[in-house]
C-alpha positions in Angstrom: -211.5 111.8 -21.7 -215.0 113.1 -20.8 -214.6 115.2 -17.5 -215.5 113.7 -14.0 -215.9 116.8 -11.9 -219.5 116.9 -11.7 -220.5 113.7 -10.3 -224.2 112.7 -12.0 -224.2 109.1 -10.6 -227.4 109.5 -9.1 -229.2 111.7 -12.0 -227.9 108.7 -14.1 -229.1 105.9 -12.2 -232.6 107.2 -12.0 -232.2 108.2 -15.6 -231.1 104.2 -16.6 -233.7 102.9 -14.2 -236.6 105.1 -15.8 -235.7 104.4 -19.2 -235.1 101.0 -18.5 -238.7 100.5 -17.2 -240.7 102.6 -19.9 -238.6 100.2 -22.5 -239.5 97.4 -21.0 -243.8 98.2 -20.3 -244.3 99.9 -23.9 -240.9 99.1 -25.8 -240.4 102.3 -28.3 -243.9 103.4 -29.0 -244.4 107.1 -30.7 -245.0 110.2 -29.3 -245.3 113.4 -30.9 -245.3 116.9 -29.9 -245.7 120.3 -30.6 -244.6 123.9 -29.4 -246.9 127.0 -30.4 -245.4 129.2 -27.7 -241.9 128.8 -26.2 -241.5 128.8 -22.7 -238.4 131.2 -22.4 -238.6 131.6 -18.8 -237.2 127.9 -18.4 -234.3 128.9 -20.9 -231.3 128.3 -19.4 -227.5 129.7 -21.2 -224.6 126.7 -21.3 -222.4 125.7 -18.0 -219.4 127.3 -18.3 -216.4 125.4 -20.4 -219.2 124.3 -23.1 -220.1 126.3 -26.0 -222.6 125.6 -29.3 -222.3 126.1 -32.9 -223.2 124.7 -36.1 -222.1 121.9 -37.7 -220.0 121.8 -40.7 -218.2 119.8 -43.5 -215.5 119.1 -40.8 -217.6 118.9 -38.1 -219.7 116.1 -40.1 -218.0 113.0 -38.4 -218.8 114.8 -34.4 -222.8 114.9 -35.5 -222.5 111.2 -36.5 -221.0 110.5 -33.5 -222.5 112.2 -31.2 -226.2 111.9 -32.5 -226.6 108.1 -31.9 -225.0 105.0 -30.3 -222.2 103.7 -32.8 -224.7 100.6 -33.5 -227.0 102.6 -35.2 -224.6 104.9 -36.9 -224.6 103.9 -40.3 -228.5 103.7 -40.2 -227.9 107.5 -39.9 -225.4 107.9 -42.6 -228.5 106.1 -44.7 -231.1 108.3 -43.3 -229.1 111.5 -43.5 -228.4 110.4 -47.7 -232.3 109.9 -47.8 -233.1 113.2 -46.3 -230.9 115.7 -45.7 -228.1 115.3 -48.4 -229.7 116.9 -51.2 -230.0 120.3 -48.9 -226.6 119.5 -47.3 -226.1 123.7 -46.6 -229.3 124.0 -44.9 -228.6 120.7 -42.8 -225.0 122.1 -41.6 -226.5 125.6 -40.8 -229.4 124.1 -38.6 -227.8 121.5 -37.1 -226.1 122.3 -33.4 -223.2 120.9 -31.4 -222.0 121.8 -28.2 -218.5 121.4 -27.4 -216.2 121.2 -24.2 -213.3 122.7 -23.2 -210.9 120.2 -25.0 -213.3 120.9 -28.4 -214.8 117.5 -27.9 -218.4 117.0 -29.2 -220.8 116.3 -26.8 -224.6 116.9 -27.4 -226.4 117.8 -30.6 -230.2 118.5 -31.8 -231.3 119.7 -35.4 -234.1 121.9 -36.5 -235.1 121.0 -39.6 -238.3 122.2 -42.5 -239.9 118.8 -42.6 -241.4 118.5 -45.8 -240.3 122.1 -46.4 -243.3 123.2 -44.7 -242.9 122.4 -41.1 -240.2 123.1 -38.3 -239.1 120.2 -36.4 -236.6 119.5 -33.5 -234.8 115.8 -34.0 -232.0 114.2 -33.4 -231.6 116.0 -30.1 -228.9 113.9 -27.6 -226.2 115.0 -24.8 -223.6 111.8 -24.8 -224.1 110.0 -21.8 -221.1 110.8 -20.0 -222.3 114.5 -19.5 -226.2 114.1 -19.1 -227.4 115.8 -16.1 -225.0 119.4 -16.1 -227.5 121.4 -18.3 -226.2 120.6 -21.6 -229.3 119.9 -23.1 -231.5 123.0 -21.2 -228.7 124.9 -22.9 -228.4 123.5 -26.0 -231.9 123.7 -26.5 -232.8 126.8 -24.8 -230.2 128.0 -28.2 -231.5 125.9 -31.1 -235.6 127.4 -29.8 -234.6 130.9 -29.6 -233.8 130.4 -33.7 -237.0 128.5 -34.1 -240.1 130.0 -35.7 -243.6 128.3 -33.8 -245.5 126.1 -34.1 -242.3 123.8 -33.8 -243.1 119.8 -33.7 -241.2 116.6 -32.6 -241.4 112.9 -33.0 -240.3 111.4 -29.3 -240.1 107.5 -27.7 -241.2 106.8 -23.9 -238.0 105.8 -23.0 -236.5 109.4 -23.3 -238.1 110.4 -20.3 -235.5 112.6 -19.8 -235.6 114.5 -22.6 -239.6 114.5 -22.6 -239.6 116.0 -19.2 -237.3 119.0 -20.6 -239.5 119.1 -23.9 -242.6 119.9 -21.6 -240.4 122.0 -19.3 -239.7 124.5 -22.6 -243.6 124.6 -23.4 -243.8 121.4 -26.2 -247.6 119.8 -25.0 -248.6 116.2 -26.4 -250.4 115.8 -30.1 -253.9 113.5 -29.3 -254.4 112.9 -32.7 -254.3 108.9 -33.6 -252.4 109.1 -36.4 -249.2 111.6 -37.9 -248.0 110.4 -41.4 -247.7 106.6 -41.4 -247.1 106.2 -37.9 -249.8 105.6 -35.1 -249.7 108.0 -32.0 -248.8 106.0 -29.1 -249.3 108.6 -26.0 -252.6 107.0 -24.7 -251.6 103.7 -24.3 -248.3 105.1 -22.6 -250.1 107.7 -20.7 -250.3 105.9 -17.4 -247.0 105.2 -17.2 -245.7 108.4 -18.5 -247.3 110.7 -16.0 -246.1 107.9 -12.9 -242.7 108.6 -13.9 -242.8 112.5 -14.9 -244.8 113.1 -11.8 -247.4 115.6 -13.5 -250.6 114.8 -15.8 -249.7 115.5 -19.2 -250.6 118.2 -21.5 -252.5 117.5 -24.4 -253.3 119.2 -28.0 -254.9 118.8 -31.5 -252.5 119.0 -34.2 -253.5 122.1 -36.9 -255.4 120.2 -40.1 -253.2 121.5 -42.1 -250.4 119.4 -40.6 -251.9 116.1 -39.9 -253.3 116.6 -43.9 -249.5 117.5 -45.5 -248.3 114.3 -43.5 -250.9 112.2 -44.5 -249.5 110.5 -47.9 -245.6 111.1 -47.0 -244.4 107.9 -47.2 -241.0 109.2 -45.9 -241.2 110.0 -41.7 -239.4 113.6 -41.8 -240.3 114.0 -38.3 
């Protein structure tokens, strides 16, 4: 049973209500961002009781359930057999859970080579039951401090959570129009982002190189 001690009703509400609203102005447009210097003063170690590690053959079934609501779960499974399978050592070794006290997943995030050229931060989620302790802060403050910059992510408006701690770690906004297939959404979000994050939003051209290597993958890595 998740633990109630830390009562994050009101982190949650505003949470639900933010989310709620960005889903239902702009729906689940694309953002991307990228991270050429860390910001390791906002780094932040685990609350006590929880501790990370990587995942592994044993630990597959916690990443599955932990990295997406159980109604998208087997579009996972499908996604994971697309990508990641193939490389299945390199996927357990850079893929991170945190656990609690009674060994019970509860938050992952995955750096990952996309395209073997490119590191990327996905599948990044604290289960709802324990958002707003510092799970994620943690989590990720971890997973960075392995990461090698410039380090890149694929984000929707309605994690404005998570957005607000991607900025907080030193992760600016890409302006370009267009990453791989997809068409970069932040303009036409912008408005509404900044009214709910409070704070203008930083912006950045993505290196040639990488908008170039993404432009004929016809397989969205990030």
């Amino acid at each position: 049973m998740p633990d109630r001690s830390y009562d994050n009703s009101d982190e949650r509400q505003f949470k639900e209500k933010a989310e709620m609203q960005a889903y239902q102005e702009v729906g689940n447009h694309n953002l991307f961002m990228m991270c050429e210097k860390k910001r390791t003063a906002a780094f932040r170690d685990l609350p006590e009781g929880y501790w990370v590690t990587t995942c592994t053959e044993d630990r597959f079934s916690d990443w599955l359930a932990v990295a997406v609501d159980a109604r998208y779960r087997h579009l996972l499974l499908a996604f994971y057999q697309q990508v990641y399978a193939a490389q299945e050592d390199t996927f357990l070794k850079r893929c991170y859970l945190v656990y609690d006290q009674h060994h019970t997943a509860v938050a992952t995030a995955l750096l990952w080579k996309a395209y073997g050229q490119f590191e990327s931060l996905g599948w990044v989620r604290t289960l709802p039951a324990y958002e707003g302790r510092g799970i994620g802060r943690g989590l990720l403050s971890a997973v960075l401090s392995q990461a090698e910059a410039p380090i890149y992510l694929h984000t929707q408006p309605t994690s404005i959570t998570a957005i607000s701690l991607y900025l907080d770690l030193g992760f600016v906004f890409l302006d370009d129009p267009r990453i791989g297939m997809r068409s970069n959404d932040v303009f036409k979000d912008q408005e509404l982002l900044e009214k709910l994050l409070d704070r203008k939003l930083p912006f950045k051209a993505a290196p040639a190189s990488f908008i170039q290597a993404l432009k004929d993958q016809k397989i969205d890595e990030l």
